[in-house]
C-alpha positions in Angstrom: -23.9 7.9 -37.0 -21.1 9.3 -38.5 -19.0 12.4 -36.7 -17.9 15.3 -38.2 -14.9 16.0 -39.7 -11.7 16.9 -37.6 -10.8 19.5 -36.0 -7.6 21.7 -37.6 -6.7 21.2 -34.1 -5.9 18.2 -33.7 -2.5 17.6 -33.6 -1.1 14.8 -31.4 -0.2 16.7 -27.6 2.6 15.5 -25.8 2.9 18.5 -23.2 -0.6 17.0 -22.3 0.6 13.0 -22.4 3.9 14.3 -20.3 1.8 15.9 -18.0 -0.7 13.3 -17.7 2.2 10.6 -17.0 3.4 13.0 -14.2 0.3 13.1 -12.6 -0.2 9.8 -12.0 3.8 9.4 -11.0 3.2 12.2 -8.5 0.1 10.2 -7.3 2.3 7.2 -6.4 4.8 9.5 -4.1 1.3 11.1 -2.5 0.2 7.5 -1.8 3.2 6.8 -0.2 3.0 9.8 1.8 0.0 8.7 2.9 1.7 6.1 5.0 3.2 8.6 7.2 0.6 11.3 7.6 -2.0 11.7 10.7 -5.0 11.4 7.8 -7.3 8.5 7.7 -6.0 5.8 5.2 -6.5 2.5 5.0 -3.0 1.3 6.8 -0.2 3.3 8.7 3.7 3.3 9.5 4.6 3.6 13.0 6.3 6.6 11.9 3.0 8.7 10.7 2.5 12.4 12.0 1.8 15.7 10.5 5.5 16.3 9.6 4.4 15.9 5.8 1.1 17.3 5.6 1.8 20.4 4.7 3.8 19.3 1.6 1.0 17.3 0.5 -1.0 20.1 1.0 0.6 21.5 -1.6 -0.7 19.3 -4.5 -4.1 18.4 -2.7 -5.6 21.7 -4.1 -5.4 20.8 -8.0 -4.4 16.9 -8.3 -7.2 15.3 -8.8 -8.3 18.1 -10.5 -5.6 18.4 -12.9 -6.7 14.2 -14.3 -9.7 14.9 -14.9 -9.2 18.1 -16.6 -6.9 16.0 -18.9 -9.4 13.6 -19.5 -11.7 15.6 -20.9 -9.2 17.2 -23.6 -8.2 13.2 -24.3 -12.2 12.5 -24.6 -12.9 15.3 -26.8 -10.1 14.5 -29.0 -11.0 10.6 -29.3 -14.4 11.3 -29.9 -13.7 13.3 -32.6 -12.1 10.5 -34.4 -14.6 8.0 -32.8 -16.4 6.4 -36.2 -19.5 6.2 -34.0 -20.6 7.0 -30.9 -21.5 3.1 -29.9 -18.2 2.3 -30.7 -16.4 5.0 -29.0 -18.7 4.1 -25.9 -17.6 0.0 -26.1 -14.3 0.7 -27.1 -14.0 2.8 -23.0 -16.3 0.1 -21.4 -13.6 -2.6 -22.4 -10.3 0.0 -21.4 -11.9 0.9 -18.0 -14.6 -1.3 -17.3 -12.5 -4.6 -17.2 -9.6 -2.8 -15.2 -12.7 -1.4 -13.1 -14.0 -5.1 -12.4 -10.5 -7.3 -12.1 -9.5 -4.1 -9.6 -12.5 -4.5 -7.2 -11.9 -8.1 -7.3 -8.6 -9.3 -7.2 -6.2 -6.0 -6.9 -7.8 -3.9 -4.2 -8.6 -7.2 -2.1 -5.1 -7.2 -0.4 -5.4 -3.5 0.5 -8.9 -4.3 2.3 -7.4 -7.7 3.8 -4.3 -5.1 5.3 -6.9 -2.4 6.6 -8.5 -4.9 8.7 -5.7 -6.8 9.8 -3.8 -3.6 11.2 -7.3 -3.0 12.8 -7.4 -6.5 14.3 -10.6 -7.4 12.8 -9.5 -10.3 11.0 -6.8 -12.7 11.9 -7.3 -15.2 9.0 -5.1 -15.9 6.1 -5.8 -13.7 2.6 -7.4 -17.1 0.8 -10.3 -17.3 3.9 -10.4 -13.8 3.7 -11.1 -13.2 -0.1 -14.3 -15.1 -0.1 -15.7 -13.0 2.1 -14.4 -10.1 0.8 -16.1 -11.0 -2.4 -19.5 -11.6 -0.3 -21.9 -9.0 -0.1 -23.2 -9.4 2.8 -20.9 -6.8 4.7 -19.2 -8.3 7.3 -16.6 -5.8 7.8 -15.9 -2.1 8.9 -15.5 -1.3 5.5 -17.4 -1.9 2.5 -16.7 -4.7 0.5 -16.1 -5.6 -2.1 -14.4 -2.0 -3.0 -12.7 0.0 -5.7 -10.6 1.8 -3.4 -8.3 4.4 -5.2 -9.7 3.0 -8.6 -12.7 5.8 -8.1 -11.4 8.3 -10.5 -11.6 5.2 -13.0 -15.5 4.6 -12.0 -16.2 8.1 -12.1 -14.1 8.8 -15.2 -16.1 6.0 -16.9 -19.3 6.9 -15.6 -19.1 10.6 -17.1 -17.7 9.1 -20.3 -20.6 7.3 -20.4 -23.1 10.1 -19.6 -21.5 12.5 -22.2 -21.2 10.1 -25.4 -25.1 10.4 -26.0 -24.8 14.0 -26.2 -21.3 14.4 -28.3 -23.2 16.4 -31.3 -24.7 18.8 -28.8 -21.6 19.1 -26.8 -19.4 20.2 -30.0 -22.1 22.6 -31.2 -21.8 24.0 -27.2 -18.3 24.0 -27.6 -18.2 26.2 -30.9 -21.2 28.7 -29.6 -21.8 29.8 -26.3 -19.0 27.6 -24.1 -16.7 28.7 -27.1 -17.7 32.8 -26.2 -17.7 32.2 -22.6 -14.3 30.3 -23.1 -12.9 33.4 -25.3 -14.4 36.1 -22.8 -12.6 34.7 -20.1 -9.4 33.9 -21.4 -9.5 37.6 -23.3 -6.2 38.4 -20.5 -5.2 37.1 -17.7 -6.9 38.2 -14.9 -10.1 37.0 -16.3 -8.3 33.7 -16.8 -6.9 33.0 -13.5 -9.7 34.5 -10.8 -13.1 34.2 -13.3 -12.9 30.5 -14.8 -12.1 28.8 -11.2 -15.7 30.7 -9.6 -17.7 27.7 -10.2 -15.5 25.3 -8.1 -15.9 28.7 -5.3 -19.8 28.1 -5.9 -19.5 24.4 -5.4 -17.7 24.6 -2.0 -19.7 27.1 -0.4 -23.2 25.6 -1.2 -22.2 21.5 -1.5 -19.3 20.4 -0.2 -20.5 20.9 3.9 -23.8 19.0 2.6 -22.2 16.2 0.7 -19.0 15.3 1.8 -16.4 13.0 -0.2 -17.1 9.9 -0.3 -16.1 8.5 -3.7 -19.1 6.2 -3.5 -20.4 7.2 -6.5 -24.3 7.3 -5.5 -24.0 10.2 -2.9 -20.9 12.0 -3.8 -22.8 15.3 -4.8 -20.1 18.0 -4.0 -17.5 16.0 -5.6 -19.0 14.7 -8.4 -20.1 18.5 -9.0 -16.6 19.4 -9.0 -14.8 16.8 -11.0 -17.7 16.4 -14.0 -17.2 20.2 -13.9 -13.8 20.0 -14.3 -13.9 17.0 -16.9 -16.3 18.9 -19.2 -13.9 22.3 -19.0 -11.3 20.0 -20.5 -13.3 18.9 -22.8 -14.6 22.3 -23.9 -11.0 24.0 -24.3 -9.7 21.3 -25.7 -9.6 22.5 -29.2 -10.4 26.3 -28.4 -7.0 27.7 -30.3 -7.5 31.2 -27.8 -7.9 29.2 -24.8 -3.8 27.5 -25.3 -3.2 31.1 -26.5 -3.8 32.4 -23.5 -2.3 30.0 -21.1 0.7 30.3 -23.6 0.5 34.3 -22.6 -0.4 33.7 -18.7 1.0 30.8 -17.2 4.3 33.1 -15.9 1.4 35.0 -14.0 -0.3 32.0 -12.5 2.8 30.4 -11.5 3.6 33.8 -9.5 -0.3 33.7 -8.0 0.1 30.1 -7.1 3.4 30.7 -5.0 2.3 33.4 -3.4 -1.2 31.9 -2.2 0.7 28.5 -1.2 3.4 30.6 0.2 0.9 32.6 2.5 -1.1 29.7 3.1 2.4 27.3 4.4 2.8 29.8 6.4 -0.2 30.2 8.4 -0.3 26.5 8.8 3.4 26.1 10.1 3.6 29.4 12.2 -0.2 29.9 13.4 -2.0 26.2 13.4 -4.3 27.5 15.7 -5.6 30.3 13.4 -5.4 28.2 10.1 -8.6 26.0 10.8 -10.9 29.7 11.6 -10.1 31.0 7.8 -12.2 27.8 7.0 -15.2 29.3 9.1 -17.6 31.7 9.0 -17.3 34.7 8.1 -13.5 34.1 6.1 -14.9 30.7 4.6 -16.0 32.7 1.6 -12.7 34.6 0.9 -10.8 30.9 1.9 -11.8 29.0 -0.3 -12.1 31.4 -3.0 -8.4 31.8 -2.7 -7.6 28.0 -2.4 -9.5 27.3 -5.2 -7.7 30.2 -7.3 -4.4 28.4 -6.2 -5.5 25.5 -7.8 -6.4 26.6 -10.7 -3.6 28.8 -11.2 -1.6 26.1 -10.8 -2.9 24.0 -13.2 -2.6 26.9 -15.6 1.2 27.2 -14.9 1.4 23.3 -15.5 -0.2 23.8 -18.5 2.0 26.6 -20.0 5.3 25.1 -18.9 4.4 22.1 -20.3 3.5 23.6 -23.6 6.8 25.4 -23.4 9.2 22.5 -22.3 7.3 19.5 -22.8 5.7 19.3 -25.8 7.7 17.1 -28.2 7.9 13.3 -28.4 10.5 10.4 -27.1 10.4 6.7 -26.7 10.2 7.0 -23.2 6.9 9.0 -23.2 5.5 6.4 -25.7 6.5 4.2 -23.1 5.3 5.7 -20.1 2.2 6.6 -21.9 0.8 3.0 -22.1 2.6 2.3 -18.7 1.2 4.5 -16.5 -2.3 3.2 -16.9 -1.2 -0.1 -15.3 0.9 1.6 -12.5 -1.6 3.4 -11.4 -4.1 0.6 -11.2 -1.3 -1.6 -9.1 0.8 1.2 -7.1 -1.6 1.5 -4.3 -2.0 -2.0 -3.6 1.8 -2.8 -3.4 2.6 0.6 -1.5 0.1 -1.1 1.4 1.3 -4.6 1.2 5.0 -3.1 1.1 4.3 -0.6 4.4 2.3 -2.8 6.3 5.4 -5.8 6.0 8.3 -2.9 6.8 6.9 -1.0 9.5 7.3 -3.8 11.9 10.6 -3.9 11.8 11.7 -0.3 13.1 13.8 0.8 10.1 14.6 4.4 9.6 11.7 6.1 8.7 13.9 7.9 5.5 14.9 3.6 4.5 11.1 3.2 4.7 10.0 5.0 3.2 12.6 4.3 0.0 12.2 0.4 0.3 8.6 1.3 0.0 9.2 3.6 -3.2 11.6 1.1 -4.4 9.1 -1.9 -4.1 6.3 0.2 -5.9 8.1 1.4 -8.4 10.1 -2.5 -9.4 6.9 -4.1 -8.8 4.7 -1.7 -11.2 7.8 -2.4 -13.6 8.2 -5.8 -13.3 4.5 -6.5 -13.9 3.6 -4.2 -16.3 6.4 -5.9 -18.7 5.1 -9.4 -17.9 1.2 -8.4 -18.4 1.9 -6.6 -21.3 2.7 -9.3 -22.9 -0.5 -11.8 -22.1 -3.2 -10.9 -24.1 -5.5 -11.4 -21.5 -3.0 -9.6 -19.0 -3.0 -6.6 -21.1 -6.8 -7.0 -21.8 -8.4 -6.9 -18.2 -5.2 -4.4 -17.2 -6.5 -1.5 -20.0 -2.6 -1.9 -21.5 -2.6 -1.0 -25.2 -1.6 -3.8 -27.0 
């Protein structure tokens, strides 16, 4: 089946690769974080508290939400230059599902090897472990073999997957009703920044206490709700011409918005931590997370609009970072545990720690990305463009 002709809209967008390459680099500095905060995660510093948790509080909110939002504006832009939908859908398979299989084996293996020896439930060396890790039978705390932070991958392939069959009926959505729904809102800013986040309000008061996250694909019903959602938004405003319009008229406003609901919201968590948790509970819940999830959305729409404003132009070192970023984000995790779980041991100050560890992730994503990059099958089973 051939696709339609493009789209006048359809020029190449670099605000959107710029942003999409700091999304994943903030992502590295939030996994590092994760080191040092009182949250479950699969291995600790001795220093970890709640010192940082409000700052990564800050990005929590929008995140995750921000990738997939981009990935749907990158999906409906490939597809439209896809010469068939079976080839669009093999052409993702090989880009995610080989990174998705090589990950589960080989690259997340050292982060569930760490996890269980800071536990104490193995004492053996990797090479004994690994078998095992790769055995089904469950012998650990932890499921294994996993995929670890490589979810939004699976997930990001699975919903690729589910929306390619449907790619005519999507576009004709996209120019009728999403395309009137998508005007309507976006017809001034109000509209934009409280209407279009409601869904994501809807989702948390009905799902999210029933299902909670556990990025195992099969029964992760609140946040699969929220991230397809998401995904498909992108995908629907990705060519809407008064969609960018508006965000090019608004994002000053949702920048203001999103200060002053993080503002409000630091503050209740630094000066009055034994209220904060109660505006999560009946009767406030409502009005909570109606406000958190305008925050994230408004943020995303001042992300948007500054990088339309600042961003949007080309350099070598996007083009670089472009393909790069892929394959840091595949390794980064897996080094930032190997790296913390060998420092912390050794008592350093917590501020050299924590920049050995960012130093480490950041020269070993380097260094192997620019020796993989050059294998073919290196750059084949690690989704790098070649």
């Amino acid at each position: 089946m051939q696709f339609e002709p493009q789209s006048k809209i359809n020029d190449r967008r670099y605000d959107l690769d710029w942003l999409r390459v700091i999304a994943f680099g903030l992502l590295i500095f939030y996994h590092i974080g994760m080191l040092y905060v009182s949250w479950d995660w699969h291995v600790k510093s001795q220093y970890a508290n709640s010192d940082l948790e409000p700052l990564m509080q800050i990005v929590n909110p929008w995140r995750l939400a921000l990738l997939f939002f981009i990935s749907g504006i990158a999906v409906r832009f490939a597809s439209d230059k896809a010469v068939s939908k079976l080839k669009f859908a093999k052409v993702r398979l090989k880009h995610l599902g080989l990174p998705i299989l090589l990950g589960m084996t080989v690259v997340v293996a050292p982060q569930a090897y760490l996890e269980l020896r800071q536990a104490n439930e193995v004492s053996s060396g990797f090479t004994t472990f690994w078998p095992e890790y790769l055995n089904l039978s469950q012998a650990f705390s932890i499921i294994t073999p996993t995929w670890n932070h490589l979810w939004y991958i699976v997930y990001l392939l699975v919903y690729i997957l589910m929306v390619t069959p449907l790619f005519p009926v999507l576009r004709s959505v996209s120019n009728g009703s999403a395309g009137k729904i998508i005007s309507w809102v976006s017809n001034n800013t109000i509209s934009l920044i409280f209407l279009m986040p409601l869904p994501f309000v809807f989702f948390e008061l009905t799902l999210s206490s029933r299902f909670p996250v556990t990025h195992a694909l099969i029964d992760d019903w609140a946040n699969h709700a929220h991230r397809f959602t998401i995904f498909l938004m992108g995908y629907f405003v990705a060519k809407h011409a008064g969609f960018w319009a508006a965000i090019v008229k608004s994002w000053p406003y949702a920048l203001a918005t999103a200060i002053c609901i993080c503002a409000v919201r630091l503050y209740l968590m630094l000066s009055h931590p034994e209220i904060y948790p109660s505006l999560f509970e009946m009767p406030l819940r409502p009005l909570a997370m109606f406000l958190l999830t305008v925050y994230a959305w408004s943020s995303i729409v001042a992300l948007l609009g500054i990088s339309q404003r600042w961003l949007n132009q080309s350099s070598r070192t996007l083009s670089y970072l472009t393909n790069a970023v892929f394959f840091y984000y595949i390794m980064h995790q897996t080094i930032i545990i190997i790296a913390g779980y060998m420092l912390t041991p050794y008592g350093l100050n917590p501020f050299i720690e924590f920049s050995l560890v960012l130093l480490l992730t950041l020269a070993g994503c380097c260094l192997g990305y620019e020796i993989l990059r050059r294998l073919p099958v290196g750059a084949l089973f690690f989704g790098i463009r070649q």
